[in-house]
NUNU-618175 format. One record per atom (N, C-alpha, C, O, CB): atom name; x negated, z negated, y; residue number from 0. Coordinates in steps of 0.1 Angstrom, whole numbers, plus 5000, padded with zeros to 4 digits. Glycine has a CB too. Example, Ala and Ser with C-alpha at 12.3 -4.5 7.8 and 13.67 -1.06 7.14 Angstrom:
@name:N	px:4868	pz:4922	py:4943	resi:0
@name:CA	px:4877	pz:4922	py:4955	resi:0
@name:C	px:4868	pz:4922	py:4967	resi:0
@name:O	px:4858	pz:4915	py:4967	resi:0
@name:CB	px:4887	pz:4910	py:4955	resi:0
@name:N	px:4872	pz:4929	py:4978	resi:1
@name:CA	px:4863	pz:4929	py:4989	resi:1
@name:C	px:4871	pz:4921	py:5000	resi:1
@name:O	px:4866	pz:4920	py:5011	resi:1
@name:CB	px:4859	pz:4943	py:4994	resi:1
//
This chain:
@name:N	px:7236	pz:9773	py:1157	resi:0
@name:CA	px:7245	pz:9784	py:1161	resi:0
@name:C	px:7255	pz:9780	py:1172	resi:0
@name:O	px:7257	pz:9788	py:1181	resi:0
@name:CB	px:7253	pz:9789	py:1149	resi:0
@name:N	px:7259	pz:9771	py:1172	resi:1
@name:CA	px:7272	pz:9763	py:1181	resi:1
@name:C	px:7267	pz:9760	py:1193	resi:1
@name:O	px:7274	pz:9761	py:1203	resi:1
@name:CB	px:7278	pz:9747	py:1177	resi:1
@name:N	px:7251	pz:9757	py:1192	resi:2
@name:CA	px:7245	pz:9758	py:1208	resi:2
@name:C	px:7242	pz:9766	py:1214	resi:2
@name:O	px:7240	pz:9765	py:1226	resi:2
@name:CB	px:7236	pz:9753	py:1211	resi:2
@name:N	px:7240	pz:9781	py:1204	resi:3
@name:CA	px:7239	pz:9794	py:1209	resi:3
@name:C	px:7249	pz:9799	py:1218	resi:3
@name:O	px:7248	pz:9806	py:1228	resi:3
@name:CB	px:7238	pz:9802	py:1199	resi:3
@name:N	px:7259	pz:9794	py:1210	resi:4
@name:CA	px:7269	pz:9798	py:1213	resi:4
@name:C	px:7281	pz:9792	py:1227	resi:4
@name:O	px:7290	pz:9798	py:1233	resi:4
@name:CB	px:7271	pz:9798	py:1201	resi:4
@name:N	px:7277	pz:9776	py:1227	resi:5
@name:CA	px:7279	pz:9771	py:1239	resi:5
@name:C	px:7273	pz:9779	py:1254	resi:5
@name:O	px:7279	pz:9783	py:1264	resi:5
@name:CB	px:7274	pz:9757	py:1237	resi:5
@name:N	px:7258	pz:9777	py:1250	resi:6
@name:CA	px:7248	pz:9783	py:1261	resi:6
@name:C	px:7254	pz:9797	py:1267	resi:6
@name:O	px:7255	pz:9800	py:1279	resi:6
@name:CB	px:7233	pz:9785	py:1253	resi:6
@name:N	px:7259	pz:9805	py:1256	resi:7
@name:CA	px:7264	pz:9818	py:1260	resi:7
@name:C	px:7275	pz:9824	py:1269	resi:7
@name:O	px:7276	pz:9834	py:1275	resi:7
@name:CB	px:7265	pz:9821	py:1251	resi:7
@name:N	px:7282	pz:9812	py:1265	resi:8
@name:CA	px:7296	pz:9811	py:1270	resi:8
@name:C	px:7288	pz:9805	py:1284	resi:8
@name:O	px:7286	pz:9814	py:1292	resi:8
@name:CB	px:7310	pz:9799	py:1261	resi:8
@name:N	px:7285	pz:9795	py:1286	resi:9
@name:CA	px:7286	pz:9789	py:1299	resi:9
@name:C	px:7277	pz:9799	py:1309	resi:9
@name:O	px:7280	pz:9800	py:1321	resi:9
@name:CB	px:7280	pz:9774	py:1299	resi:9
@name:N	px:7265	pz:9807	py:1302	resi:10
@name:CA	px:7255	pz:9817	py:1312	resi:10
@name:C	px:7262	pz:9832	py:1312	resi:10
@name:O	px:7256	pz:9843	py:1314	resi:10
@name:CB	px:7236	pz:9820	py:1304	resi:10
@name:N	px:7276	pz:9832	py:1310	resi:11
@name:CA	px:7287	pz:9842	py:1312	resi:11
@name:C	px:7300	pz:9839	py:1316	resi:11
@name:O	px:7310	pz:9837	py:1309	resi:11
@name:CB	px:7290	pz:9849	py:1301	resi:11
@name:N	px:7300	pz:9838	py:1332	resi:12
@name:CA	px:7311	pz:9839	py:1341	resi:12
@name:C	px:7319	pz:9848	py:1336	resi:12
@name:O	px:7315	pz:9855	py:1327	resi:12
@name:CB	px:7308	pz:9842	py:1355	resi:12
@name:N	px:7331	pz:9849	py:1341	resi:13
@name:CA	px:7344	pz:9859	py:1337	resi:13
@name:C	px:7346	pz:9865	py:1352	resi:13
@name:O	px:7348	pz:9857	py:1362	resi:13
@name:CB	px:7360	pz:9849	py:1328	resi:13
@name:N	px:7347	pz:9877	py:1354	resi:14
@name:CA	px:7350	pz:9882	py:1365	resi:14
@name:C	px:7366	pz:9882	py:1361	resi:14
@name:O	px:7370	pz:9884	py:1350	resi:14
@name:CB	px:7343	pz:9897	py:1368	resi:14
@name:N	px:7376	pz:9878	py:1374	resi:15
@name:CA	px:7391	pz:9881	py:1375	resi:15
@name:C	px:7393	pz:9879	py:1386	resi:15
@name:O	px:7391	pz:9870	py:1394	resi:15
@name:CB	px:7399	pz:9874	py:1367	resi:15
@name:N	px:7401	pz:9892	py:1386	resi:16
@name:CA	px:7410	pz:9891	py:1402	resi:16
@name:C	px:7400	pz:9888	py:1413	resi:16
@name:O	px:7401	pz:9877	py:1419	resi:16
@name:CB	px:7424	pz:9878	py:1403	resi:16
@name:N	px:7389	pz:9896	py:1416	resi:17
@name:CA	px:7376	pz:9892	py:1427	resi:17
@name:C	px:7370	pz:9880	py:1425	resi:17
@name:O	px:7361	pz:9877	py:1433	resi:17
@name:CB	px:7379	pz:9892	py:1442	resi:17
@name:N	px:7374	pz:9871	py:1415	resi:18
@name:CA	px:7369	pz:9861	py:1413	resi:18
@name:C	px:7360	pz:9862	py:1400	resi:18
@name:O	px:7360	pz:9868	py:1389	resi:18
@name:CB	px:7378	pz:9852	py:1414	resi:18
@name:N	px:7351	pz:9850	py:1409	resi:19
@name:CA	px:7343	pz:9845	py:1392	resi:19
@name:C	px:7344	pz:9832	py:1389	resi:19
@name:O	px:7344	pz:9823	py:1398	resi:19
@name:CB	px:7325	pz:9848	py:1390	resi:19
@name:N	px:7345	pz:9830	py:1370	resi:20
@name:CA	px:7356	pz:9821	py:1370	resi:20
@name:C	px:7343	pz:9817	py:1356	resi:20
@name:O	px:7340	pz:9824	py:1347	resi:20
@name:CB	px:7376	pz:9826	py:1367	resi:20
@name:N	px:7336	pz:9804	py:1360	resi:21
@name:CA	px:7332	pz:9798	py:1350	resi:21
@name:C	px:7338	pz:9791	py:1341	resi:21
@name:O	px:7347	pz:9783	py:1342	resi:21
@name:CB	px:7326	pz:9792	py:1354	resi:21
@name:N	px:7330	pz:9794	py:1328	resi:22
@name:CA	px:7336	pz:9784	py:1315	resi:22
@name:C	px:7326	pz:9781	py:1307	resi:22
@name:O	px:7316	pz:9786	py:1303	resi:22
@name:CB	px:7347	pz:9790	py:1305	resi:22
@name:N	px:7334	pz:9770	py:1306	resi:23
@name:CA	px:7326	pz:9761	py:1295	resi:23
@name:C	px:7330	pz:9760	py:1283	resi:23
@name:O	px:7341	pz:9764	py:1282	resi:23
@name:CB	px:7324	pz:9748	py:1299	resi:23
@name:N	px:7322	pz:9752	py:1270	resi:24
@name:CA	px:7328	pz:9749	py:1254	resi:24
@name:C	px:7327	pz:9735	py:1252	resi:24
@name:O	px:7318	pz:9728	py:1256	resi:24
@name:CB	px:7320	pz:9757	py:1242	resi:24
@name:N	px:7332	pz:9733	py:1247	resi:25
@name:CA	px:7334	pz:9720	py:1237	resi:25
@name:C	px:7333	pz:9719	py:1223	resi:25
@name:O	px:7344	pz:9722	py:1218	resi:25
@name:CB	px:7346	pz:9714	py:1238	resi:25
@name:N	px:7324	pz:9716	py:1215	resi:26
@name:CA	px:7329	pz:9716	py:1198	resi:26
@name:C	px:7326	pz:9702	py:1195	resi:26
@name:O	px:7318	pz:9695	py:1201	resi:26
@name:CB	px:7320	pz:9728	py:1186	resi:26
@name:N	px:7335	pz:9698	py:1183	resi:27
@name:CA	px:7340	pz:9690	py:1173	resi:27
@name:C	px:7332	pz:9695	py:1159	resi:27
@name:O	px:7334	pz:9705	py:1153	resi:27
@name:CB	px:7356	pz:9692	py:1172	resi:27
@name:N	px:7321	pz:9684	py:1155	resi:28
@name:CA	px:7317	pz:9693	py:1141	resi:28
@name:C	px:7316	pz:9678	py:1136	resi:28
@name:O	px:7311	pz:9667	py:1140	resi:28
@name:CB	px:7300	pz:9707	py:1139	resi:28
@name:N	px:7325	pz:9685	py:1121	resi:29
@name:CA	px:7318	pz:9672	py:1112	resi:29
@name:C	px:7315	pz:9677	py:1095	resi:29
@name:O	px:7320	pz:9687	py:1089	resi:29
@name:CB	px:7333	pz:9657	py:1111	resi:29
@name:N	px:7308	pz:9670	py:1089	resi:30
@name:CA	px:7302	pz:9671	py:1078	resi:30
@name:C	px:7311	pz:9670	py:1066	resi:30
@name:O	px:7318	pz:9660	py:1065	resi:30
@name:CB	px:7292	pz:9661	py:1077	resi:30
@name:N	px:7313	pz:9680	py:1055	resi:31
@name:CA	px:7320	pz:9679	py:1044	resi:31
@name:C	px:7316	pz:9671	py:1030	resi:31
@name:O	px:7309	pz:9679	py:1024	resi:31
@name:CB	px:7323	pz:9690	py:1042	resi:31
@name:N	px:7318	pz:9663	py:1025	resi:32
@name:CA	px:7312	pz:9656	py:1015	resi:32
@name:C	px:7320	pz:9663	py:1000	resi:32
@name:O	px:7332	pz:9667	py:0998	resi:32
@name:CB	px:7313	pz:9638	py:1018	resi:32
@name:N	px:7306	pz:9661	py:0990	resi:33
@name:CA	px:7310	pz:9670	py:0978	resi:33
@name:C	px:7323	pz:9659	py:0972	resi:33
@name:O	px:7322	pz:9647	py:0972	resi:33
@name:CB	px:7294	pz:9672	py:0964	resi:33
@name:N	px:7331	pz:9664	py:0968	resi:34
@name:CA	px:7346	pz:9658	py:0964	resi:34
@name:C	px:7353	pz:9658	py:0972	resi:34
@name:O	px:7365	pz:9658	py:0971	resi:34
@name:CB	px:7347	pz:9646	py:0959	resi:34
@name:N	px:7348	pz:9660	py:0984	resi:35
@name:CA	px:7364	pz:9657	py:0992	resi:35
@name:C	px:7369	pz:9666	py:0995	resi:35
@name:O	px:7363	pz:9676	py:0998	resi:35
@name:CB	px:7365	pz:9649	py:1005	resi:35
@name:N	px:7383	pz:9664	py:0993	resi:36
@name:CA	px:7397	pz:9674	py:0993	resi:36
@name:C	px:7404	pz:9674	py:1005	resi:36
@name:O	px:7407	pz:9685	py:1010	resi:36
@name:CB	px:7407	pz:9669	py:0984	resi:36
@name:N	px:7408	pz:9663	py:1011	resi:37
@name:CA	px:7419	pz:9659	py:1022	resi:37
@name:C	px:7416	pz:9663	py:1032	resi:37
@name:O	px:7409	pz:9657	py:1039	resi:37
@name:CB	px:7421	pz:9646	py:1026	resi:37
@name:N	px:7423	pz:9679	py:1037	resi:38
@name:CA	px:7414	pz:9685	py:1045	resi:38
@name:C	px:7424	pz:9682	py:1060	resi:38
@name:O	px:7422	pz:9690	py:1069	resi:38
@name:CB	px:7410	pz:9704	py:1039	resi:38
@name:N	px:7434	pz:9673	py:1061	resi:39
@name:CA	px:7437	pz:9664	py:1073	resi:39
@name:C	px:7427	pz:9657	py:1076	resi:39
@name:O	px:7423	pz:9657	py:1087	resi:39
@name:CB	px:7448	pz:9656	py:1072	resi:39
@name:N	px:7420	pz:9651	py:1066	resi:40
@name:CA	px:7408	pz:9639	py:1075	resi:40
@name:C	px:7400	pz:9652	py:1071	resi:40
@name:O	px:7409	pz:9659	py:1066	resi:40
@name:CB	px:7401	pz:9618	py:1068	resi:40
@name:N	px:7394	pz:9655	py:1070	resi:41
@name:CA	px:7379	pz:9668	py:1076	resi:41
@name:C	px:7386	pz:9671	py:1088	resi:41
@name:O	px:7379	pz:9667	py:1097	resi:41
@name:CB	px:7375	pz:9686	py:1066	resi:41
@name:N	px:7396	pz:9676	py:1093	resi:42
@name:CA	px:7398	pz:9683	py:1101	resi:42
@name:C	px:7403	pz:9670	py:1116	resi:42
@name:O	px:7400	pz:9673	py:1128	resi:42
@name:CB	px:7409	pz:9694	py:1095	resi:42
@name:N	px:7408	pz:9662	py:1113	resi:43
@name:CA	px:7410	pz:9648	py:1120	resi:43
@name:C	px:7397	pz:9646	py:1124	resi:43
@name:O	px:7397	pz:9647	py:1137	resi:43
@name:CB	px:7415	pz:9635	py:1112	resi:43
@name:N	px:7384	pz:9644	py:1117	resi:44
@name:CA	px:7373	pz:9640	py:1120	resi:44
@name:C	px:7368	pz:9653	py:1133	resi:44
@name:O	px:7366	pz:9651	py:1145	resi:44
@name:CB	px:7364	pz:9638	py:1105	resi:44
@name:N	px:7368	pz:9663	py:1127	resi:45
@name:CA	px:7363	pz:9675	py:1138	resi:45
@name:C	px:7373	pz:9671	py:1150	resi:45
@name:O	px:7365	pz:9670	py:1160	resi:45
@name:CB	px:7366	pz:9693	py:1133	resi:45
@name:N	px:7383	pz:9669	py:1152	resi:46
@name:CA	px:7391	pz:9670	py:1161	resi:46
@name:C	px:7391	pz:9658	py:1168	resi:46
@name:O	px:7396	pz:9659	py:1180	resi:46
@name:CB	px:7401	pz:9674	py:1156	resi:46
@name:N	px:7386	pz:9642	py:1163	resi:47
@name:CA	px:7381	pz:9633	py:1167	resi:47
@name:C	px:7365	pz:9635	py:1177	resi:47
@name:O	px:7362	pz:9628	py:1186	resi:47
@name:CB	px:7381	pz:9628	py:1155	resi:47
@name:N	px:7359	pz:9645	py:1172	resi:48
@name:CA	px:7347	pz:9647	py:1176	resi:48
@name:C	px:7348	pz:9659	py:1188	resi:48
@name:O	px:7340	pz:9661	py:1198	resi:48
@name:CB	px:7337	pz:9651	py:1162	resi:48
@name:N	px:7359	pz:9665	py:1186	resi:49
@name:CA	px:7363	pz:9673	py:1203	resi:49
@name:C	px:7365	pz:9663	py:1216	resi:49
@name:O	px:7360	pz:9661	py:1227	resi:49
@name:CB	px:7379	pz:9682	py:1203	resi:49
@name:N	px:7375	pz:9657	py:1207	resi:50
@name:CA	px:7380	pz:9650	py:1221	resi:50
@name:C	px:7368	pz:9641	py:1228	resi:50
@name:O	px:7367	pz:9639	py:1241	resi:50
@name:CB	px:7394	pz:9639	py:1218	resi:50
@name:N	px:7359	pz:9634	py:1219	resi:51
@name:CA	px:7347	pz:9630	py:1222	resi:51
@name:C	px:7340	pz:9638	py:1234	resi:51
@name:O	px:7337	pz:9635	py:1245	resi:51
@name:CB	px:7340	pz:9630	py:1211	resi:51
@name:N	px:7337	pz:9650	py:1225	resi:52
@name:CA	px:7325	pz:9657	py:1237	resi:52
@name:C	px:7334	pz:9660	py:1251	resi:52
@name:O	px:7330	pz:9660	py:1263	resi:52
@name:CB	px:7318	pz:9677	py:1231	resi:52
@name:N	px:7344	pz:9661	py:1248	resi:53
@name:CA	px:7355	pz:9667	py:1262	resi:53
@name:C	px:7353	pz:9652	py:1268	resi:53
@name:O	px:7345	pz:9653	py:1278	resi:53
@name:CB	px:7377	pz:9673	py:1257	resi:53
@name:N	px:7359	pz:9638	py:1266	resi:54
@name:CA	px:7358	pz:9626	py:1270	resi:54
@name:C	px:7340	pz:9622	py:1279	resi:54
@name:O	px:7338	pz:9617	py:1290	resi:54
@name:CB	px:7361	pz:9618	py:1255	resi:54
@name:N	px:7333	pz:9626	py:1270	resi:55
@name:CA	px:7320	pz:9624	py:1276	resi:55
@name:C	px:7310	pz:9635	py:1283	resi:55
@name:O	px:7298	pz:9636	py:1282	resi:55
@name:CB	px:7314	pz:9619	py:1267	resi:55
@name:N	px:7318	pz:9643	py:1291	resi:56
@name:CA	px:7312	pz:9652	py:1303	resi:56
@name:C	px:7316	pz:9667	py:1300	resi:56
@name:O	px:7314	pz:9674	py:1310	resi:56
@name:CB	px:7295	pz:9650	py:1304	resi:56
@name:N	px:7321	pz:9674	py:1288	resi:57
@name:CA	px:7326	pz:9687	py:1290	resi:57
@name:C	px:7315	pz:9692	py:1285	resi:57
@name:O	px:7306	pz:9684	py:1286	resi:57
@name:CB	px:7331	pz:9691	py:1305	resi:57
@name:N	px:7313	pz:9705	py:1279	resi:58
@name:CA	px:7304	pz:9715	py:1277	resi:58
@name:C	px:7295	pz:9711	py:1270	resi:58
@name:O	px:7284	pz:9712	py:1273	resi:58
@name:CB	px:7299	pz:9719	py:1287	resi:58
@name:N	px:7300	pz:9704	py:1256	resi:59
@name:CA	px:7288	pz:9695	py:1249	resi:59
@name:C	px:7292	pz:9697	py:1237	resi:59
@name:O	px:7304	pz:9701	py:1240	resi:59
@name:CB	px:7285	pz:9678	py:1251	resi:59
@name:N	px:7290	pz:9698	py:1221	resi:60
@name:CA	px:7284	pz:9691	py:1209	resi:60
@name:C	px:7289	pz:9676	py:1205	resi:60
@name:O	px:7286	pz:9666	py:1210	resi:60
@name:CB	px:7269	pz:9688	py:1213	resi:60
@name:N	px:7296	pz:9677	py:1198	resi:61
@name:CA	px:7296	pz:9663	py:1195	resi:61
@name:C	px:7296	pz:9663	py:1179	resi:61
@name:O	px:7300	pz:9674	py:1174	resi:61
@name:CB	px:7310	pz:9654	py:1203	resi:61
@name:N	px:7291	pz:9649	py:1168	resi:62
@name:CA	px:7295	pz:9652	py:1156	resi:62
@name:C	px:7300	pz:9637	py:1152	resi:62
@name:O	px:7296	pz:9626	py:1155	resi:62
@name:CB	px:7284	pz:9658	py:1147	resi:62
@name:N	px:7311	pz:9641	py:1145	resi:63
@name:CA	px:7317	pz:9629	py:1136	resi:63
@name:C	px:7308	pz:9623	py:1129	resi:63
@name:O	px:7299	pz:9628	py:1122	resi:63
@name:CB	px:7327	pz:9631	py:1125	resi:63
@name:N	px:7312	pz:9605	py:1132	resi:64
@name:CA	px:7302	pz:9597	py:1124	resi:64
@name:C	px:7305	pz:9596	py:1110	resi:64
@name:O	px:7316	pz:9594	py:1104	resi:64
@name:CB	px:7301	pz:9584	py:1129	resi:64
@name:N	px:7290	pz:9599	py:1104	resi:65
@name:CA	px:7290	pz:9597	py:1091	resi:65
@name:C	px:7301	pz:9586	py:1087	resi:65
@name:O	px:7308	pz:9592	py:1079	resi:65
@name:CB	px:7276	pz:9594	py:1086	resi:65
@name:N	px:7307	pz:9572	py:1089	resi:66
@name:CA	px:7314	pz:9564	py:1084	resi:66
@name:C	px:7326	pz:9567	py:1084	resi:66
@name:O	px:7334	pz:9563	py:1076	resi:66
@name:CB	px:7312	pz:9553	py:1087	resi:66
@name:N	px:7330	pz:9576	py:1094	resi:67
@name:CA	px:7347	pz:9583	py:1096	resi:67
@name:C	px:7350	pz:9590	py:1081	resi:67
@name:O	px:7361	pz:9591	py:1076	resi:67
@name:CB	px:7348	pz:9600	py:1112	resi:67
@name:N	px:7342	pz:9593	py:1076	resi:68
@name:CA	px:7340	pz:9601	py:1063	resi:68
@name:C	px:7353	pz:9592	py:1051	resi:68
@name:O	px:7353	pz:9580	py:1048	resi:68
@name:CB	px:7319	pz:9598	py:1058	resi:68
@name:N	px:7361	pz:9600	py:1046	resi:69
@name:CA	px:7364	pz:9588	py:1039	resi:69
@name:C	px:7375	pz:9601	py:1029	resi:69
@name:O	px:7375	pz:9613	py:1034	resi:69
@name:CB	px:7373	pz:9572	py:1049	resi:69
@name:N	px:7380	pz:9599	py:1020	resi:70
@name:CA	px:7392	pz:9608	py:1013	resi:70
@name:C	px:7388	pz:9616	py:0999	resi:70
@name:O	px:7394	pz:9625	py:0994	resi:70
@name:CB	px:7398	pz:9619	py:1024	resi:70
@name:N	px:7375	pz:9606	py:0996	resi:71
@name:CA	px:7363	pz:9611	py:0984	resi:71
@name:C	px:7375	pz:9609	py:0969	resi:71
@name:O	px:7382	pz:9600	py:0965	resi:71
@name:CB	px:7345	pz:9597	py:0984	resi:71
@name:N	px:7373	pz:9626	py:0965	resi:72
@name:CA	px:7382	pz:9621	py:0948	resi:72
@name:C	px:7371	pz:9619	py:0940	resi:72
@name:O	px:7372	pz:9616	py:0929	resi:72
@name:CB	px:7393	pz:9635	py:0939	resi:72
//
């Protein structure tokens, strides 16, 4: 879905003010493990995994590594 959805965004310029104004997406996805609660590290991890794709060329996908994983009750 997230690549559908990247793809979409970027093959849809924004007309403004006589201009056309490309954009692009970035997502952060990471995996929820059964027990875990600590929804600062789930959300640390996604947000770890933005700055990633943003860091490594813009307009990408990235996912938290399985070992970032941690806050299991």
């Amino acid at each position: 879905m997230l690549f559908r959805s990247r793809r979409e965004i970027e093959e849809h310029p924004v007309r403004w003010n006589e201009e056309t104004i490309a954009i692009t997406a970035s997502f952060g996805v990471t995996a929820i493990t059964p027990g875990e609660v600590d929804a600062n590290a789930i959300i640390g991890r996604a947000d770890a995994a933005l700055y990633q794709a943003k860091a490594t060329g813009r307009n990408r996908i990235c996912a938290a590594e399985e070992q970032q994983a941690s806050s299991i009750v």
